[in-house]
C-alpha positions in Angstrom: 0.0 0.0 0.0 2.6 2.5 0.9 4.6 2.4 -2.3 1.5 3.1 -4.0 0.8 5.8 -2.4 4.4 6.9 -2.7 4.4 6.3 -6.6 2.1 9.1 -7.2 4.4 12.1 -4.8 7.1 14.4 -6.0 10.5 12.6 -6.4 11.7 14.9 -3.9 9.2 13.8 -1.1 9.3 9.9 -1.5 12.3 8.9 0.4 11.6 11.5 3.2 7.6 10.4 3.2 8.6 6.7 3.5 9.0 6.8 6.9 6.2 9.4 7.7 3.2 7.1 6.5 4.4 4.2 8.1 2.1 5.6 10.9 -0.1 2.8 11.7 -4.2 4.2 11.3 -3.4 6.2 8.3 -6.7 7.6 6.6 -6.2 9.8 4.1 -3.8 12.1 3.0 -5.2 16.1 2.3 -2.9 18.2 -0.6 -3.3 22.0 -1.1 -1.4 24.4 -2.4 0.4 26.9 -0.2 -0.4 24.5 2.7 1.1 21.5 4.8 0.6 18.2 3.8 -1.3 16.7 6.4 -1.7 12.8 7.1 -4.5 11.7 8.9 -4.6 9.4 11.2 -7.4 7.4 13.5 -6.1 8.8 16.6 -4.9 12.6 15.0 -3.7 14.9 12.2 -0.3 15.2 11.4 2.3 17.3 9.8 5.4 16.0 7.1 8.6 17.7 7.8 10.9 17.7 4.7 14.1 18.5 6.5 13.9 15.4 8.5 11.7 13.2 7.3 9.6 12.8 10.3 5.9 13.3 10.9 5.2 16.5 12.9 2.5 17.6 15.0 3.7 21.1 14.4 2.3 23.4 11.3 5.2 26.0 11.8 7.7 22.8 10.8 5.7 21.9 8.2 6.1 20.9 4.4 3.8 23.5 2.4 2.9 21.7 -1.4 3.6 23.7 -4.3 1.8 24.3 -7.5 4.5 22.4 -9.0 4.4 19.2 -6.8 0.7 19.2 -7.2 1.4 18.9 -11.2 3.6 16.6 -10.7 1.4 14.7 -8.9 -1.1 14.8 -11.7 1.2 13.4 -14.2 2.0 10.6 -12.2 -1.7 9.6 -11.3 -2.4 10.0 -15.2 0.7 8.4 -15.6 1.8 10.9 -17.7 -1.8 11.9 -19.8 -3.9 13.8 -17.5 -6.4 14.1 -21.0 -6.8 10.1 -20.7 -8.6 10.9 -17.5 -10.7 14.0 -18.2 -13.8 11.6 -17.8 -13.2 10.4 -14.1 -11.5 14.1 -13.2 -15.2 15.4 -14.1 -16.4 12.8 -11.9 -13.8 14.8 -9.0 -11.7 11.7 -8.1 -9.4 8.8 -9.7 -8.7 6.1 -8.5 -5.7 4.1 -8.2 -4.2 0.7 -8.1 -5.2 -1.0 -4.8 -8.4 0.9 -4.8 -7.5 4.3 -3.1 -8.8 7.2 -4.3 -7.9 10.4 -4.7 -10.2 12.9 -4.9 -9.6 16.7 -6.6 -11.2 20.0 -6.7 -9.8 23.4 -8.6 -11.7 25.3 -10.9 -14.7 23.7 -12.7 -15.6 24.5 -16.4 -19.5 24.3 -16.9 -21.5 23.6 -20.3 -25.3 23.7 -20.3 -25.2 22.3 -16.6 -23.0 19.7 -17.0 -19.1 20.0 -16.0 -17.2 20.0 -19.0 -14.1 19.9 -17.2 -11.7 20.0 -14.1 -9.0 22.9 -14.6 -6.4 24.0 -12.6 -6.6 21.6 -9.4 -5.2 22.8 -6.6 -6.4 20.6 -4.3 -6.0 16.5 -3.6 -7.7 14.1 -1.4 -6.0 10.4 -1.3 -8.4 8.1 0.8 -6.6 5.0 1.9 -8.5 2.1 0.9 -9.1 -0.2 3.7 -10.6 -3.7 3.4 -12.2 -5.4 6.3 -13.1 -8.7 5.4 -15.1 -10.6 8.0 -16.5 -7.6 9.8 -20.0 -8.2 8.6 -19.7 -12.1 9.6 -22.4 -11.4 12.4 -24.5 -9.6 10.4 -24.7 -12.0 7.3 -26.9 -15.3 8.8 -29.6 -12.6 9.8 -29.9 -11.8 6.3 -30.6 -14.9 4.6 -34.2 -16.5 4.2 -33.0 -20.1 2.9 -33.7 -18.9 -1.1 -31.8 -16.4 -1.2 -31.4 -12.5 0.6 -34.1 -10.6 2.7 -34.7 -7.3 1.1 -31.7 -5.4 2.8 -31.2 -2.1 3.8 -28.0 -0.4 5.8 -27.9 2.5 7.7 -25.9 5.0 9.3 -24.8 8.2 9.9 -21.6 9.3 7.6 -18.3 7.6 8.5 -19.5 5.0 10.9 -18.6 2.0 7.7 -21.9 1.1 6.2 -19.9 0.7 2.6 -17.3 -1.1 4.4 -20.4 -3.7 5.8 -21.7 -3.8 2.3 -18.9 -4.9 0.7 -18.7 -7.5 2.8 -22.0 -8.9 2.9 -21.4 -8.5 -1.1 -18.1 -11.1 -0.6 -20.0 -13.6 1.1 -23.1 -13.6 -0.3 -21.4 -13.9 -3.6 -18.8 -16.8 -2.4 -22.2 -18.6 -0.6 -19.7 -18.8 2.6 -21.0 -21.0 5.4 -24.2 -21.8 3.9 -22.9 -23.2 0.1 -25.9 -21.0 -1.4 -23.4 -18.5 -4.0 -25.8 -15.9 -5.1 -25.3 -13.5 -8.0 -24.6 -10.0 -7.3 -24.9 -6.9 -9.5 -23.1 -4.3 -8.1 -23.7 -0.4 -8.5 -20.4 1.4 -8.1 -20.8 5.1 -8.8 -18.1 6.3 -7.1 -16.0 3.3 -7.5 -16.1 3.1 -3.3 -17.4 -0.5 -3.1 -15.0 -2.6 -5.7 -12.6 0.5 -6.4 -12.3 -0.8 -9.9 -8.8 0.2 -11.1 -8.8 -0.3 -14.8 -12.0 -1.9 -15.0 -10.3 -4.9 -12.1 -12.1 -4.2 -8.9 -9.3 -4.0 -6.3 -11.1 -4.9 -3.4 -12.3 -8.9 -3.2 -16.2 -8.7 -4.0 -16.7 -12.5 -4.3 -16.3 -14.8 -7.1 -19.9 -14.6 -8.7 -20.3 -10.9 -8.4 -20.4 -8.3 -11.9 -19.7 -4.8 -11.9 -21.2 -1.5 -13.2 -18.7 0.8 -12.4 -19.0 4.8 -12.8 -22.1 4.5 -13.7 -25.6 6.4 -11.9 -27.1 4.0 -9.8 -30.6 4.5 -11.9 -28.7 3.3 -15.2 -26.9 0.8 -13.2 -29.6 -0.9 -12.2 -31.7 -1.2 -15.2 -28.2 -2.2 -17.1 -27.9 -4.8 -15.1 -31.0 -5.9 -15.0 -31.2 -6.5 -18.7 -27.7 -8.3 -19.4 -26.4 -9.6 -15.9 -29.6 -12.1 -14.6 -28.6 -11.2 -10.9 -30.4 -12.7 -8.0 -29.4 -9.6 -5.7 -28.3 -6.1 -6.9 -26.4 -3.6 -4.2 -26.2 -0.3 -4.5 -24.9 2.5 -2.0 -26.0 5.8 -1.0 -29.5 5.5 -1.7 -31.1 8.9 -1.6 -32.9 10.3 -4.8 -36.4 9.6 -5.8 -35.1 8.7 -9.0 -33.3 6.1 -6.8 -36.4 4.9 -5.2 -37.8 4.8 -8.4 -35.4 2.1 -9.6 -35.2 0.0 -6.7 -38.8 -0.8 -7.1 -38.5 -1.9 -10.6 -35.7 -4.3 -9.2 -38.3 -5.2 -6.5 -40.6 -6.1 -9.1 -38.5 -8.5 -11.4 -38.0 -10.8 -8.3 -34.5 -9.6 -7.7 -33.1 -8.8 -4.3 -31.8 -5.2 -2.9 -29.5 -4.8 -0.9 -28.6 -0.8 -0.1 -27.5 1.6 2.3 -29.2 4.8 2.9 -27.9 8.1 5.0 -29.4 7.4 8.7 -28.3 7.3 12.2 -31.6 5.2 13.2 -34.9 3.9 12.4 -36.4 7.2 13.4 -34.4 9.3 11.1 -35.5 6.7 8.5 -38.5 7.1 9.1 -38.8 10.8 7.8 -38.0 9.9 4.6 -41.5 9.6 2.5 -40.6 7.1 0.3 -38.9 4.9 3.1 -42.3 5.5 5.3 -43.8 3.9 2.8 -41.5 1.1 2.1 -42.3 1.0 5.8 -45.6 0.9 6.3 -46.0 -2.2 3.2 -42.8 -4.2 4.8 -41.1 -4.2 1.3 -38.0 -4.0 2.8 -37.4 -7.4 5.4 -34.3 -6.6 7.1 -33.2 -2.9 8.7 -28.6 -3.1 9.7 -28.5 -0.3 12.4 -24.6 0.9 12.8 -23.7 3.4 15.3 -20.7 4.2 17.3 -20.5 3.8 21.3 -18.9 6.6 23.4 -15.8 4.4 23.5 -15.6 4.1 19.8 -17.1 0.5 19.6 -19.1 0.2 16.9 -22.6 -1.3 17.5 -25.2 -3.0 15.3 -28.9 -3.7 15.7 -30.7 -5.8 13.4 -34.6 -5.3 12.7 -37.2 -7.6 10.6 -39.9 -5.7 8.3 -41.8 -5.1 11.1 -39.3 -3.1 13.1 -39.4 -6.0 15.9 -35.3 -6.5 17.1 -33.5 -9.6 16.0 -30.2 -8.9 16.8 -27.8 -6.4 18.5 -24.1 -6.4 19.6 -22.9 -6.6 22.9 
């Protein structure tokens, strides 16, 4: 992971930096001109000094990126054709091998609504892709109905892992793993967060019977896969958008199972959402994944049936 991350920084930084992200916890990486490079941790934010090499909680002794190391860092994440990538920059991210991502911003360049293109970025976020298999293991046998997958939906608020869960759930469901029952899944990837497809190869492990639509709106993706993939269960993140809605309920109605995650901290939340009150009130959905964080950091899960009775929870 590290000298992937590396490949992509200055040649002036990488030996220094080589040391500095060995810091266990790393999360994410923030670039911006005129500013420090700042490494995020789990436990804190810190700082690269160039003169030594060493991570620094300290802005003052701080590394400030240039516009020139920011270009540089373009041509090495385009590997040297940033106009071979003008489709994902619109997008605002690329991602690389091992399924990191690196998100940009600068100046946008609009045409009848739509963003024609990403121009002078001054900015870089690289997410560290982190792949917990197993994490979802309690969660999975709750989720089964002896044919095949209860109607599924995850919840949470932001950054308490509810992609991370999915994928999962997507791994085993697709390998059949303690139960021999492999299922076919169609997979959604807008934002190339749940496979992190790197030159069409997802680069995280999704499961052996498992097809994906990568960069491509979840309405589209959905109905594409419908039509040309014959999967028995189609997941899909970030559910939000009535045209989202919409074409969940069309996958509902060609006998194909969901499994989702909406924006949520709880069933109440969920509940003032129209279109999930109704899903509600007609038990469409048969399974609810409540993930929250305890004051110590734990993260805790509570599992509800269709008719919001409790089936599970963590300890």
């Amino acid at each position: 992971m590290l000298e992937q991350i590396l490949s992509i920084f200055p040649t002036h930084m990488r030996t220094g930096l080589r040391s500095g992200l060995a810091e266990s916890g790393l999360e994410e990486l923030r670039v911006r001109v005129g500013q420090p490079l700042v490494i995020r941790t789990q436990v804190q934010d810190f700082y690269w000094e160039e003169n030594y090499g060493v991570c620094t909680t300290k802005t003052e002794d701080a590394y400030c990126m240039t516009e020139k190391d920011i270009a540089d860092m373009l041509t090495y994440l385009s590997r040297y054709s940033i106009y071979a990538y003008e489709e994902e920059l619109k997008n605002g991210f690329i991602t690389l091998e091992g399924g990191h991502r690196v998100g940009v911003a600068g100046h946008v360049i609009m045409e009848n609504g739509q963003v024609r293109k990403m121009s002078r970025i001054s900015y870089l976020n690289i997410r560290i892709a982190h792949e917990k298999k197993e994490c979802a293991k309690e969660i999975y046998p709750y989720l089964l109905n002896g044919k095949g997958l209860h109607h599924t939906l995850l919840m949470s608020a932001a950054g308490v892992g509810k992609t991370t869960y999915l994928r999962d759930l997507i791994r085993m469901i697709s390998n059949g793993e303690g139960t021999g029952m492999s299922l076919r899944v169609g997979v959604v990837d807008e934002r190339s967060e749940i496979a992190a497809s790197y030159l069409g190869i997802p680069q995280h492990d999704v499961g052996i019977h498992t097809d994906v639509m990568d960069g491509c709106s979840k309405v589209q993706g959905m109905q594409m896969l419908l039509r040309s993939m014959a999967p028995q269960v189609i997941a899909v993140d970030e559910l939000g958008g009535e045209a989202d809605f919409q074409a969940v309920e069309q996958v509902l109605n060609c006998g194909c199972s969901i499994l989702g995650t909406i924006h949520a901290a709880s069933i109440q939340e969920m509940m003032q959402k129209q279109r999930l009150k109704q899903w509600l009130e007609q038990e469409i959905f048969e399974r609810f994944v409540v993930l929250g964080l305890g004051k110590n950091g734990v993260r805790q899960i509570k599992i509800y049936d269709e008719k919001l009775e409790c089936l599970w929870k963590s300890s």
